[in-house]
C-alpha positions, -999 to +999 in steps of 0.1 A: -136+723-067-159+697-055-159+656-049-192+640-057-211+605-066-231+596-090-245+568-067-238+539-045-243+501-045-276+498-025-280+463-018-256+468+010-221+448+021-235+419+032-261+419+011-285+428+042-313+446+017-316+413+000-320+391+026-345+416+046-366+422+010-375+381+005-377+377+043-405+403+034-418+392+006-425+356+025-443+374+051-416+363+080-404+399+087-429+430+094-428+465+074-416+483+096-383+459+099-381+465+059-377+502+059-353+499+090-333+479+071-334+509+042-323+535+068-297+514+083-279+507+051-287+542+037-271+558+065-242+534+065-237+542+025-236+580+031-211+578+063-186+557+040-191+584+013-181+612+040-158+590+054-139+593+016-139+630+014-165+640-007-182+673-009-219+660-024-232+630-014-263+616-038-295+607-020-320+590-040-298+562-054-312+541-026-342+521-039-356+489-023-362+473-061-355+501-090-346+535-095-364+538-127-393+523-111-393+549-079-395+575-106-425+557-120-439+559-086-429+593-080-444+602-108-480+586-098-475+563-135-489+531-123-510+508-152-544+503-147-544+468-139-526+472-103-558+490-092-541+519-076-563+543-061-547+574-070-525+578-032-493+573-022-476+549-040-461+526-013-436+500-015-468+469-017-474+483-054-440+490-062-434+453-055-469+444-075-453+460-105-424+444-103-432+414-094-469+407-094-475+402-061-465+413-026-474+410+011-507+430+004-528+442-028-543+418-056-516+395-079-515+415-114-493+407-145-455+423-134-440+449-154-415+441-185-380+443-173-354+448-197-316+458-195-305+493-182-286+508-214-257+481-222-254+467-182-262+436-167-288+458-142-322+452-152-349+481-146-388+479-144-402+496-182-425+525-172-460+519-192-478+550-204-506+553-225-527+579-242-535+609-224-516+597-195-518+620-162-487+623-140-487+638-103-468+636-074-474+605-058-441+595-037-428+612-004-399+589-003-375+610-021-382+642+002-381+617+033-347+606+021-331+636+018-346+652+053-332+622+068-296+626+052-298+661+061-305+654+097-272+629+095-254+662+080-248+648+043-243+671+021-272+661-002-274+663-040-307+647-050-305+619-079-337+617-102-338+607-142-345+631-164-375+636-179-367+628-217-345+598-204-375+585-184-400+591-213-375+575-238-378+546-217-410+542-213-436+520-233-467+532-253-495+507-245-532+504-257-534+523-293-501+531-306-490+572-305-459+594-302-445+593-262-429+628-269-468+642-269-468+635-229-437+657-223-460+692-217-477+668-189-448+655-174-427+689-172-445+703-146-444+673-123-406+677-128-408+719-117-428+705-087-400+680-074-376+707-081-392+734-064-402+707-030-361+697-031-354+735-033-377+742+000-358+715+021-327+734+012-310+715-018-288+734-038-277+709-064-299+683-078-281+653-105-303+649-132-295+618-149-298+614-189-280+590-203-305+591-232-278+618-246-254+593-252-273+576-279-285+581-312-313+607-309-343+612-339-347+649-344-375+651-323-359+635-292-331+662-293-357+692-293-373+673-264-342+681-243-341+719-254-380+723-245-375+700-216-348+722-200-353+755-210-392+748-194-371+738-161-342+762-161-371+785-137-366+761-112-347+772-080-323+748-079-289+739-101-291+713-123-259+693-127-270+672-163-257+637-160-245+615-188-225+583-190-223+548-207-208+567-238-195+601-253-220+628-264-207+628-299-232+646-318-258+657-289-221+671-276-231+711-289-268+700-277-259+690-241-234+720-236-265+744-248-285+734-221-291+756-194-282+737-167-258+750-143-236+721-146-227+689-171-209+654-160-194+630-190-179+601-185-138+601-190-142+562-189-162+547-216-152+579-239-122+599-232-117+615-264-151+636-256-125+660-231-114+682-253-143+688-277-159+693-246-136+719-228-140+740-261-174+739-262-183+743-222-201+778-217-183+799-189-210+798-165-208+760-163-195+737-137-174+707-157-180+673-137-154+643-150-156+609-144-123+597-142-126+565-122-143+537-144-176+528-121-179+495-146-150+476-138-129+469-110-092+473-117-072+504-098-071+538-122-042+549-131-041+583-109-009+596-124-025+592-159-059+607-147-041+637-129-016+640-163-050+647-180-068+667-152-040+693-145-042+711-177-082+710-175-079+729-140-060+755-150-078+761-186-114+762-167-102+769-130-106+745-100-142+764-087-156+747-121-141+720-120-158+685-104-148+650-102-161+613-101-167+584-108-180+578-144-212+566-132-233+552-104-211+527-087-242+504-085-221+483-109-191+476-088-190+454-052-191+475-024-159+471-004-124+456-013-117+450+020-138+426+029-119+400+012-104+376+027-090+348+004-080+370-029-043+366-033-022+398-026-010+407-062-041+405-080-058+424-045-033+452-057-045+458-092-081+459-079-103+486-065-140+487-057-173+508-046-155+524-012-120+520-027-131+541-060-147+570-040-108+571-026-097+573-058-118+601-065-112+623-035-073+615-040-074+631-073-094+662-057-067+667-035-039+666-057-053+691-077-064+710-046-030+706-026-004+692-050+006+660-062+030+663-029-001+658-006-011+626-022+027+611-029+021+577-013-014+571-029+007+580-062+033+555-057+011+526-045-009+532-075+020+530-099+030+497-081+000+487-088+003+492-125+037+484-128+030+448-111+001+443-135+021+450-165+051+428-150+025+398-140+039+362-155+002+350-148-015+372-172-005+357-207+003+319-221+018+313-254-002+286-260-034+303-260-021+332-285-008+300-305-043+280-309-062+319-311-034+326-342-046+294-356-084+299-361-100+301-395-128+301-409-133+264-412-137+264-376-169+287-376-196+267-396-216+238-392-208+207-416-241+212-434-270+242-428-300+242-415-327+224-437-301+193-438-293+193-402-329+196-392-345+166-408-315+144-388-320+161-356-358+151-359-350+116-363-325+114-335-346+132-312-382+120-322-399+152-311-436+160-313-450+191-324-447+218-298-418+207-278-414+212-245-382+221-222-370+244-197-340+268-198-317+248-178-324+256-139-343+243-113-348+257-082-321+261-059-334+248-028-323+258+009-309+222+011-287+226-022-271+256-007-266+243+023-246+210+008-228+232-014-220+258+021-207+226+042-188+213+011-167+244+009-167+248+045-152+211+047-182+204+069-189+176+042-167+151+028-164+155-013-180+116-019-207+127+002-213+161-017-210+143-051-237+113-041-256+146-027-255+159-061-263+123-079-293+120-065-306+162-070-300+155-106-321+117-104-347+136-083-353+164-112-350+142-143-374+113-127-396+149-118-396+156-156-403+126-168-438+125-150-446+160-154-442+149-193-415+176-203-398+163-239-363+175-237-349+176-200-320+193-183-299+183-154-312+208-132-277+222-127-280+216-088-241+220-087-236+254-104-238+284-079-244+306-106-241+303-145-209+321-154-191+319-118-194+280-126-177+278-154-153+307-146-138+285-114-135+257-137-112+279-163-078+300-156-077+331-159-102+337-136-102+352-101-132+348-077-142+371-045-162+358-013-184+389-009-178+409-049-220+409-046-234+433-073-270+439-080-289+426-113-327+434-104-347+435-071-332+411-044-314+393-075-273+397-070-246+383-086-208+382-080-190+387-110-156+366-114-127+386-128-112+378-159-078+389-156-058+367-177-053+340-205-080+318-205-077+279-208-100+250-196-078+223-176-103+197-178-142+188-182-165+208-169-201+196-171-193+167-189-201+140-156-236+153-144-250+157-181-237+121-189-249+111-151-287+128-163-286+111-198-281+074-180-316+081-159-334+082-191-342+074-231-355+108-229-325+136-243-306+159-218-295+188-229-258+200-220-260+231-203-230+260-207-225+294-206-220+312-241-187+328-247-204+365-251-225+359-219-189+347-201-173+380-210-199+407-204-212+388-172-172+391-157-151+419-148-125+416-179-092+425-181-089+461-201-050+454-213-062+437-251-096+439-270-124+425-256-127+407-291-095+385-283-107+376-249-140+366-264-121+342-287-101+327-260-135+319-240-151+301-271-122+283-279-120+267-241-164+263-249-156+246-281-138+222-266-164+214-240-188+210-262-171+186-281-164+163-252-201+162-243-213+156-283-186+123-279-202+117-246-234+110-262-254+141-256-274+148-285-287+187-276-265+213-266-271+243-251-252+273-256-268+303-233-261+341-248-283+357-223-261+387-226-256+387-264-276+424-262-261+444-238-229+440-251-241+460-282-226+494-283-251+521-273-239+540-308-254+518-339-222+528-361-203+506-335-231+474-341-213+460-371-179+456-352-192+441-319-219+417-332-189+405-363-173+392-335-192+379-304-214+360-335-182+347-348-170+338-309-205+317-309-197+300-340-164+291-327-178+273-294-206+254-312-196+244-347-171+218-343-202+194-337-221+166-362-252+179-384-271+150-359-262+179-325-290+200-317-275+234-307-298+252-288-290+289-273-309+313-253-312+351-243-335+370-219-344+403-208-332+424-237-351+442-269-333+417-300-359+430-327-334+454-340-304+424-344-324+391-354-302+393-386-274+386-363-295+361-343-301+343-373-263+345-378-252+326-352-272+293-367-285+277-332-308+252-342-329+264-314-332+298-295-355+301-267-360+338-258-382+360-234-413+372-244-436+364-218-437+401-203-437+417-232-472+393-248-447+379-273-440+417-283-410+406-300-426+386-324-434+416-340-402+413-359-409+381-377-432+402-398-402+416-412-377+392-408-379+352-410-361+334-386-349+305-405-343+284-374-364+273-350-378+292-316-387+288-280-410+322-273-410+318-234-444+314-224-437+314-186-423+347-165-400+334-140-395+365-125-429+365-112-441+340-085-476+338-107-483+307-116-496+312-155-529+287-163-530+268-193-550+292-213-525+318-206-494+301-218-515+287-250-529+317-260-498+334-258-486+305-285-513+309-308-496+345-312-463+329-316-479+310-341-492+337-365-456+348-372-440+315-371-447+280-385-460+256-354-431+229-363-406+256-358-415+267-321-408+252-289-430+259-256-404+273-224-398+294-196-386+326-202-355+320-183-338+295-160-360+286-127-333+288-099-349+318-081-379+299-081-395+279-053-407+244-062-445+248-049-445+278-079-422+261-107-441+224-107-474+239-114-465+261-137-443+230-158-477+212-154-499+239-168-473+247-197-471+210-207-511+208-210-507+239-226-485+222-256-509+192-258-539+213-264-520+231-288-509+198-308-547+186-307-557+221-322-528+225-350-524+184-358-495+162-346-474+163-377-445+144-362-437+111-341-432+115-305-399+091-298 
């Protein structure tokens, strides 16, 4: 029986890759100090996978941006505009297609980046087009696993399958079926295999989560040609799925010729036995039994009550176990915290602390339950403490949640009636311009905010600190010429751990770092309990920005939806009820800033999307009630309150119905990447609100001209009426440096005014 990993969190402990990648990317540290830093933390992630017991260890998880994107580059699938020559793809155009720039090569338009299945980690889109060539272009893969080889790791090779990678992918240029490029593609894939199979690999993961969706006919023959073409190759195949169960590709997958299958025990238990009565003899069974989504402890008695009768129906020789999935979604290391109290410390369990998990179960199987006796009982303290825990519920939350109705969950009047007072409150022109809610944070913010916490400086200091950020940003907008303004958010460290240290029921970690995209990381809080909101949040520095100005401020919070599938949440009632309990504590925010005198209110859903289960059967349920938590945080205000929300970085053609169910009287969405893609769906559907197409990609440092951001209106326009769109950013501009962001805000404001003279002001500017 074997121990194995799907993959590990690459952007290293201390977040060294991150750090060492925009040191790069500002031209203050050399190449050569880049890929270091890669081997260093590469060789540090295999020892700790050793160091846990297990038999395979992956190689070619590592990536210095993407892993979809190094099988772009591995493929030699680079759009024409990045000028590539038809070499090696090196790490300069990897970044160019990410980003649009990079130490050396020409600035180009970056790639669309969109959410990986129903995560919070974004991936790079691969572009192909008609009669699209693919060839081995990438020795990093076959350099990585020499050099874990040389370490002695036992190697098992990570790529994404083909028909994954091709369902992924984007047709550009004239419109045709992707599935036509699979006869190309194929024998790119034999020729990795067969390269791996000379350096000695005897295993290689081939990841396809594409299985665990709802597959057209065609798609599902793709994976029968697809593997049957590369069943020649002399290497075994272990065929990888998570995020889901197979359901009905279940007989499909199984058919395969692949020497081995992994499903994930996690997300889909009930797939076991269905499974077990369908696995072929000849092939290896890998389970992932520990959750690689969340962070709480597994319950090893449970898992090993399950796994006992599997090993003796199949036999312990076919029998292998992990993690659900990569582990790229969890923090790294439990033990380097330092200030989490000990009984919630107990119930947790993290990247290193998983792969123990794993190899504990192994041996239990292996050795007996005997072997493993005090990993059992700690683990069944753990749960037993959980269950027991006094700080998990609070009657009066169940109380107010039993309460809700539906009078709570609509606006006083719709739409047409709220708009016309909105416009006479606000005085907006046509074209209205705002940003997201960010500005950049600066090297001095952070630094305030580090000696704050640190005690270094004194809390009256810190606040006048922040007083005059926020003057400094809204006297910035004002002369830029910007018609709604935000506060900057200059004291928010990021958008949901803000508002999850303001609420209880949350739990926060000093170094719980997990990677969203590139050098981007996050650190999840942990939503372990009843949630209620002690006091204000945002209600000071949005009334402190409204006093500098006649102009309106937006209020800035975190949507309900976005709160829960941004967090680490408690698996002991349905998501659903937690949801509730987050809008309910919103709702009340929101209600203290409309009787504060804020007149717009912004409610960001940024992860409305990848919440939405991966099966469309499951849509109804899910979107029925994150709309109706939405509802519940924003409709307790006066037909005069502007709700705006807003959502990036996800494909929303297929759910504006449930868009348009929310009732925002604004939603400002990302589009830029894409040229305004999205609009597509208003052909079909029409938005009855109004809409903020961003115009500006903030994920690239390109600076957009004028022309650019107008032009990319005018299409806006064709599916939507002018009065009914507002010009934005994509996305918030924290990442951002200020010598990119105040051009761009220039350019984009021009941009509006030459749209106004060439459509007609219709209304007053107040």
């Amino acid at each position: 029986m074997k121990t194995h990993n799907l993959g590990f969190p690459r952007i290293g402990a201390h977040r060294e890759l991150k750090f060492a990648l925009e040191r790069y990317w500002r031209g203050e540290l050399p190449r050569p100090a880049l890929e270091e830093t890669g081997r260093k933390l590469r060789a540090d992630h295999w020892r700790r996978q050793r160091r846990a017991g297990l038999d395979l260890v992956p190689v070619g998880d590592f990536s210095f941006y993407d892993q979809v994107l190094d099988m772009s580059a591995l493929l030699g699938v680079v759009p024409e505009r990045f000028g590539w020559d038809g070499g090696e793809v090196d790490l300069d155009l990897c970044f160019r297609m990410a980003r649009g720039r990079a130490p050396r090569g020409e600035p180009a338009a970056a790639c669309e980046m969109t959410k990986w299945f129903d995560t919070n980690y974004h991936y790079l889109v691969p572009e192909v087009v008609e009669g699209q060539r693919f060839r081995l272009s990438s020795e990093r893969l076959f350099q990585e696993v020499a050099e874990a080889q040389a370490q002695g790791i036992p190697a098992k090779p990570v790529l994404i399958g083909p028909v994954t990678w091709l369902w992924l992918a984007k047709a550009k240029g004239r419109p045709f079926d992707r599935l036509v490029l699979l006869d190309e593609l194929l024998p790119v894939y034999g020729e990795i295999l067969a390269r791996l199979a000379g350096q000695g690999v005897e295993w290689v993961q081939m990841d396809e989560p594409a299985l665990v969706l709802d597959l057209p006919p065609a798609w599902k023959q793709a994976f029968e040609s697809a593997y049957h073409r590369l069943h020649t190759a002399p290497v075994k195949l272990l065929l990888t799925t998570y995020f889901g169960g197979l359901e009905d590709n279940l007989g499909l997958a199984m058919g395969l010729p692949t020497e081995g299958i992994h499903l994930d025990l996690a997300r889909a238990p009930e797939q076991l036995e269905p499974a077990l009565d369908r696995l072929p003899p000849y092939k290896v069974l890998s389970l992932g039994v520990v959750d690689g989504r969340n962070v709480w402890r597994a319950d090893l008695e449970g898992v090993l009550e399950r796994l006992e009768p599997v090993a003796r129906r199949i036999g312990l020789e076919r029998l292998w176990l992990a993690p659900s999935c990569s582990l790229l979604h969890v923090p790294v290391d439990l033990n380097l915290e330092e200030t989490l109290d000990e009984e919630l410390r107990g119930w947790l369990a993290f990247a290193t602390q998983k792969l123990e998990e794993v190899t504990t179960l192994g041996r239990a199987l292996r050795e007996g339950r005997e072997t493993v006796s005090a990993a059992l009982a700690a683990s069944r303290r753990a749960r037993e403490s959980r269950r027991a825990s006094r700080r998990i519920h609070r009657p009066e939350v169940a109380r107010r949640l039993a309460a809700v109705d539906d009078t709570l969950l609509s606006r006083h009047s719709p739409y047409e009636i709220r708009r016309p007072l909105q416009r006479a409150r606000l005085g907006l022109p046509l074209f209205p311009t705002t940003t997201i809610g960010s500005f950049p944070q600066t090297d001095r913010i952070r630094k305030a905010r580090r000696d704050f916490r640190q005690g270094v400086m004194a809390e009256a200091d810190y606040h006048a600190f922040l007083q005059n950020e926020i003057a400094r940003v809204v006297a910035w907008q004002e002369a830029c010429g910007l018609d709604m303004l935000v506060h900057g958010e200059p004291e928010r460290n990021d958008m949901v751990e803000y508002f999850g240290e303001r609420l209880e029921g949350f739990a926060f970690t000093g170094n719980g770092w997990v990677q969203s995209y590139g050098s981007r990381c996050v650190k999840p809080p942990i939503l372990y309990g009843d949630v209620v909101r002690p006091a204000p949040m945002t209600v000071e520095w949005i009334t402190h920005a409204q006093s500098l100005t006649d102009r309106s401020v937006k209020g800035m919070l975190t949507g309900p939806v976005t709160l829960l599938n941004w967090s680490f949440v408690r698996d002991d009632q349905p998501r659903a009820d937690t949801c509730a309990q987050l809008a309910l504590a919103l709702r009340d925010e929101v209600l203290d800033l409309e009787a504060a005198g804020i007149r717009a209110i912004q409610i960001d859903e940024a992860a409305l999307r990848e919440g939405l289960p991966l099966r469309r059967d499951r849509w109804g349920e899910y979107l029925g009630w994150a709309v109706r938590a939405f509802r519940l945080a924003a409709s307790g205000v006066r037909d005069e309150t502007q709700i705006h929300t807003h959502m990036c970085y996800s494909e929303f053609n297929d759910i504006l119905p449930a868009i348009a169910e929310m009732d925002a009287d604004v939603i400002t969405i990302e589009t830029s990447r894409s040229q305004m893609e999205l609009l597509d769906a208003f052909e079909d559907f029409e938005y009855p609100n109004e809409i903020g197409p961003g115009v500006y990609d903030i994920h690239s440092p390109n600076v957009p001209t004028v022309e650019e951001m107008a032009a990319l209106m005018r299409l806006a326009a064709r599916r939507i009426p002018p009065e009914r769109l507002w010009v934005n950013p994509d996305c918030g501009l924290k990442t951002r440096r200020w010598e990119e962001v105040e051009p761009a805000l220039r350019n984009m404001v021009k941009a509006a005014e030459r749209l106004r003279r060439e459509f007609g002001e219709t209304q007053g500017v107040g």
